[in-house]
C-alpha positions in Angstrom: 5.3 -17.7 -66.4 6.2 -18.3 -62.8 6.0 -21.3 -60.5 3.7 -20.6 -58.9 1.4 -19.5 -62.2 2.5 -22.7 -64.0 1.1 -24.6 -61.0 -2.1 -22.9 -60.3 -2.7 -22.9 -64.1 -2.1 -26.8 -64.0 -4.4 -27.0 -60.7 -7.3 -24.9 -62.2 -7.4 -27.4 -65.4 -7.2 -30.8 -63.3 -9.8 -29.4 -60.8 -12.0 -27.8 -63.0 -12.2 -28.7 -66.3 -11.6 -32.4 -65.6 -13.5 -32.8 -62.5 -17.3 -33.1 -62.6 -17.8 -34.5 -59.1 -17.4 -31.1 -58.0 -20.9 -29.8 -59.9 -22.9 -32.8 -59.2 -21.9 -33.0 -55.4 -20.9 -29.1 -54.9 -23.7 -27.7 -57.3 -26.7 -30.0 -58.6 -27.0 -31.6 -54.8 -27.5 -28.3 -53.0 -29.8 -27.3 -55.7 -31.8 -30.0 -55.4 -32.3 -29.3 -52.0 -32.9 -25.5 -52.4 -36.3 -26.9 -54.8 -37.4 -29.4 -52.3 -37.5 -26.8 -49.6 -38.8 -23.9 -51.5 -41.1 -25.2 -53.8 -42.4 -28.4 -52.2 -42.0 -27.9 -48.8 -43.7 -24.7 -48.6 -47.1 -24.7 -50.0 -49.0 -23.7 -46.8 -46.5 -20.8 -46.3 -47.6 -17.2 -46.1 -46.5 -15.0 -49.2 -44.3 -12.9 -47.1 -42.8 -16.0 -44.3 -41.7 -17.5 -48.3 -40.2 -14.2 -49.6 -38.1 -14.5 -46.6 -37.6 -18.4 -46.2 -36.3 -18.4 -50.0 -33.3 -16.0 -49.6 -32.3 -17.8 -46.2 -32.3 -20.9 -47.3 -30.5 -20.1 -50.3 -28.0 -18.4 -48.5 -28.0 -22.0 -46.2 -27.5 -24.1 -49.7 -24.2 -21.8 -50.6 -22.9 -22.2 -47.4 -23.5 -25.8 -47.5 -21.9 -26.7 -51.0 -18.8 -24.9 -49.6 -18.3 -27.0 -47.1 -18.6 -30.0 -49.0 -16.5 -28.4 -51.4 -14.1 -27.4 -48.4 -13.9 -31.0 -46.9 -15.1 -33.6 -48.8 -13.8 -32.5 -52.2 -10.4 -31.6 -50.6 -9.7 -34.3 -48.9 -10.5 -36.5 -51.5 -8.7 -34.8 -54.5 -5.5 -34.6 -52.2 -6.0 -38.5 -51.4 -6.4 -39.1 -54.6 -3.6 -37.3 -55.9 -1.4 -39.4 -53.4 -2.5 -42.6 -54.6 -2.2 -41.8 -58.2 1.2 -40.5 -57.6 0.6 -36.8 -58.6 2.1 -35.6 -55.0 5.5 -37.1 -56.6 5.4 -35.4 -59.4 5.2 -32.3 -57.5 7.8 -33.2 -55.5 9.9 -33.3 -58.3 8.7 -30.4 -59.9 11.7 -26.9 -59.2 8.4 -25.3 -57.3 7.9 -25.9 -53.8 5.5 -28.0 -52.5 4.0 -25.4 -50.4 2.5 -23.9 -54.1 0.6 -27.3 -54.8 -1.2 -26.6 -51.6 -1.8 -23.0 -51.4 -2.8 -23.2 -55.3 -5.2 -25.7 -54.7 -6.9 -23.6 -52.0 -7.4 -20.9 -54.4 -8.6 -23.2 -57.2 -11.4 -24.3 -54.3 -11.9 -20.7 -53.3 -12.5 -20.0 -56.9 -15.0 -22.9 -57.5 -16.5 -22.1 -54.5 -17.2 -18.8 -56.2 -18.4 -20.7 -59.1 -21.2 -22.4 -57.2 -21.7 -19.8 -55.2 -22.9 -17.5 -58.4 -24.7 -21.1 -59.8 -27.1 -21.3 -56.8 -27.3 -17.7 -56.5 -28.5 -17.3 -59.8 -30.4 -20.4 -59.7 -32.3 -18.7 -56.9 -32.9 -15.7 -59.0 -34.1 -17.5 -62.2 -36.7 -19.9 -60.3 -37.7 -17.8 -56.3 -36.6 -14.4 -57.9 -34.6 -13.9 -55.1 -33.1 -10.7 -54.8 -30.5 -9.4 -52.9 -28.7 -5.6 -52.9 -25.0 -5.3 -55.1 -23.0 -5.6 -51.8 -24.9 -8.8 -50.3 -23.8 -10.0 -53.8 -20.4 -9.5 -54.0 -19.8 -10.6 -50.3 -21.7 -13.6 -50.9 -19.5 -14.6 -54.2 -15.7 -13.1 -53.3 -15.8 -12.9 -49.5 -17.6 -16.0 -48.4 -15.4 -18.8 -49.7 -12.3 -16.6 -48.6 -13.9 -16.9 -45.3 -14.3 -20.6 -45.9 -10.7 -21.5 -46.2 -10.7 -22.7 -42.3 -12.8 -25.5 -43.4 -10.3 -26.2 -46.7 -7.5 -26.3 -44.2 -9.9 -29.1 -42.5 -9.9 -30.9 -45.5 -6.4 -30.9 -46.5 -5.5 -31.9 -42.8 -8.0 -34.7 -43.4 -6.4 -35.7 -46.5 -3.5 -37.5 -44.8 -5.2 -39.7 -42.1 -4.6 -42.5 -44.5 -7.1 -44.6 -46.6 -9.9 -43.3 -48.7 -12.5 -45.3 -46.5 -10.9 -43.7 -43.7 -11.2 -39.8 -45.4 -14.6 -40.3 -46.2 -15.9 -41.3 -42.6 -13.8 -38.5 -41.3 -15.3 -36.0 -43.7 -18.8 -37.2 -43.4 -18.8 -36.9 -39.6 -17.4 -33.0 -40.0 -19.7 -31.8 -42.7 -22.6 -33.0 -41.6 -23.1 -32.6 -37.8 -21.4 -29.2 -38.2 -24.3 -28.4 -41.4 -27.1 -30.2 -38.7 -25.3 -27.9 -35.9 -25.4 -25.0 -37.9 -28.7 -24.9 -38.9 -28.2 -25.5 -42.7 
């Protein structure tokens, strides 16, 4: 195995499988807000205004949980793997340090992915929400690709020192650029 395999095989476990902050903040919190706004929020909606509203807002709730995924998460999975001393370990690793950060930007591109398929069929099981082959496969491969501006946010935000520090940082990115957005 190369390297760079070894390293995104070793990223993919410790962010993944070991790591359930992602679903509840990246998954379950974006789902919950997909229900509130399209099955409580919208009982005096016309049939045809909700058909609409449902994919939209669904497509809002994906692009949401990737950028928390692409800030928050980031910055606080590198901070934490500074203060727990993993960042030395890599350092000391034969692989360049450059394949800790790129593989971790394709683990988050891939979970990305994952809760991008999640809410999507989410949607589909409770709004039956439907959407064409292609919107699909943009949605799930193209979209967090496109997202990786925001991960590069995140990792930048990563060193700016103390985790109380990362946190206000990341808070007041993601969410006057989600209010600013319209999500």
């Amino acid at each position: 195995m190369t390297r760079f395999g070894y390293q995104l095989q070793l990223t993919f476990k410790r962010l993944i499988l070991r790591n359930l902050k992602f679903f509840f903040f990246n998954l379950i919190l974006p789902l919950i807000f997909y229900l509130l706004f399209t099955k409580i929020m919208t009982i005096d909606m016309p049939k045809e205004a909700l058909v609409v509203w449902k994919e939209n807002y669904l497509i809002s709730m994906m692009l949401y949980s990737m950028l928390l995924s692409a800030v928050i998460s980031i910055s606080n999975t590198l901070h934490d793997d500074n203060t727990q001393h993993f960042t030395l370990f890599i350092e000391l690793t034969p692989a360049p340090k450059i394949y800790y950060y790129f593989s971790t930007l394709l683990v988050f591109i891939c979970m990305s992915s994952l809760s991008t398929l999640g809410l999507g069929l989410f949607g589909i099981l409770v709004n039956h929400v439907s959407f064409s082959l292609l919107s699909w496969a943009f949605l799930i491969f193209i979209l967090p690709i496109i997202a990786s501006p925001m991960m590069l946010i995140g990792i930048m935000i990563s060193f700016s020192g103390s985790s109380n520090v990362i946190n206000l940082l990341s808070n007041l990115i993601v969410f006057p650029t989600a209010i600013l957005s319209g999500l």
